[in-house]
N, C-alpha and C positions, 0 to 999 in steps of 0.2 A: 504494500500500500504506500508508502513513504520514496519507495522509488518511482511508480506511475506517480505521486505529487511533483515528486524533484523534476523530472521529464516533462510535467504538466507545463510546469514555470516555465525552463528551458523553452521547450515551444512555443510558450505563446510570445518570448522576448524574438525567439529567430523567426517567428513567421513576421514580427512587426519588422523587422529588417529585411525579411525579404521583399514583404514589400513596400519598400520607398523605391521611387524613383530614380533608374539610375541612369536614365537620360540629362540628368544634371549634370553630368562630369563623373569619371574616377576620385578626383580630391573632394567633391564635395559630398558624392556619394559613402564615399568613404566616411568623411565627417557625422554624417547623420547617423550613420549605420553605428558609430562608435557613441555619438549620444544618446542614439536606444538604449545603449547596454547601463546607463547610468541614471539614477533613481532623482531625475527634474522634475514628476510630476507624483500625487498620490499613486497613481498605478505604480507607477515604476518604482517607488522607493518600497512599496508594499511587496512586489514582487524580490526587488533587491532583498529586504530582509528573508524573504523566504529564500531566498540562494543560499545567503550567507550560514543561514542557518544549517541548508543542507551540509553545507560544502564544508563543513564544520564538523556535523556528524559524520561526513564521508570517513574521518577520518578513526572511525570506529567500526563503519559499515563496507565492507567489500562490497556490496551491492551500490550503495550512492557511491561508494569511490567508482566503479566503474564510469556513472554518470558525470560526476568528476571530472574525468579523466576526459571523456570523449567529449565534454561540453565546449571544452577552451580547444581541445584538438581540430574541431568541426568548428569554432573561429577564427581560428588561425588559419586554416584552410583558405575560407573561406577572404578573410583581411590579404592571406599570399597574392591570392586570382587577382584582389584590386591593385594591389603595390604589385605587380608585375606587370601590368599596363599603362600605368605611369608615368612620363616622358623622363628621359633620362636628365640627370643633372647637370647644368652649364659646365660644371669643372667637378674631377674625382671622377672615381669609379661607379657603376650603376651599385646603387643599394644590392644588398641579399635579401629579396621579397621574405624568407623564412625569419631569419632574425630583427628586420624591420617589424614583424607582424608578430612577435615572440614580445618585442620591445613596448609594443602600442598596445595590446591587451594585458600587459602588466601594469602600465601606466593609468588603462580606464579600468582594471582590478584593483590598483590600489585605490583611485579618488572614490568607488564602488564601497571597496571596504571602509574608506572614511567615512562617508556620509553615513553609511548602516552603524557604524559603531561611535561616533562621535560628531551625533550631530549637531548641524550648524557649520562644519567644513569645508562642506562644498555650496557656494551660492548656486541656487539651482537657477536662478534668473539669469546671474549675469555668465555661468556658466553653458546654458542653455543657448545663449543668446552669442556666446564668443568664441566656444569651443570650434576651429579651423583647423584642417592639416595645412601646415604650411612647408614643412618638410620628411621628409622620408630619408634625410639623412641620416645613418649615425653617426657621422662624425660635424653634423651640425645642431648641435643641442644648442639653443638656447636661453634665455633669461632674459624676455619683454619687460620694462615697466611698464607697471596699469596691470599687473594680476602677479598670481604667488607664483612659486618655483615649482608647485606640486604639477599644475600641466601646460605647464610653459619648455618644460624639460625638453619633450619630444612633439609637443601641440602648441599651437602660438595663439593666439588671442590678441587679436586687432582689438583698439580704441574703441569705447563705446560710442 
């Protein structure tokens, strides 16, 4: 019973991502797809706590670890297909779509676990409203003023 719940959630967050629109662009498509996954509105942060919670027990239940296991596998996947269409960068080498995508769902895992365990961390407004890929570099991390260093790291966030 607690694994069809875990699966339930999963679903209903990847069916919201599938469908957006991804006649917008790869970067923006992208963008959206990564602010599904993080808890802006009562759905979402409702749902969020229910992950976290599994994801938690996974860690006693072989059965949720499975789901675990295959949840971020089958986003990463999926985050690979977009960062490998991507236009290459003006200077450097093309990104590693796998460690790019390895890199960015840890990034919206942690602001993920922030909001569920300490909230008021994440602004869901201005976060909502600013969260951008701006690069897909790793060796171009950086640190905008006008927002924190928590997803400015590897996500930039244009002026409101």
């Amino acid at each position: 019973m607690l694994v069809f719940a875990f699966r339930q959630v999963v679903e209903r967050t990847r069916a919201r991502v599938a469908g957006l629109d991804a006649r917008t662009g790869p970067r923006e498509a992208l963008s959206a797809a990564l602010r599904e996954l993080l808890p802006l509105d009562e759905d979402r942060l409702a749902e969020c706590r229910v992950y976290v919670a599994f994801a938690a027990r996974a860690a006693t239940s072989p059965e949720l670890a499975a789901v675990r296991r295959e949840t971020p596998a089958a986003i990463r996947a999926e985050l690979r297909q977009t960062l490998s269409v991507l236009p290459a960068p003006p200077r450097g080498p093309r990104p590693d779509p796998e460690v790019e995508a390895r890199l960015l769902l840890a990034v919206v895992d942690g602001l993920l676990f922030d909001a569920v365990s300490a909230p008021g961390t994440l602004s869901r407004a201005g976060t909502g409203r600013r969260l951008q890929i701006r690069s897909v570099r790793s060796s171009a991390y950086t640190w905008d003023s006008g927002c924190g260093p928590t997803y400015c790291w590897q996500l930039h966030c244009p002026a409101s």
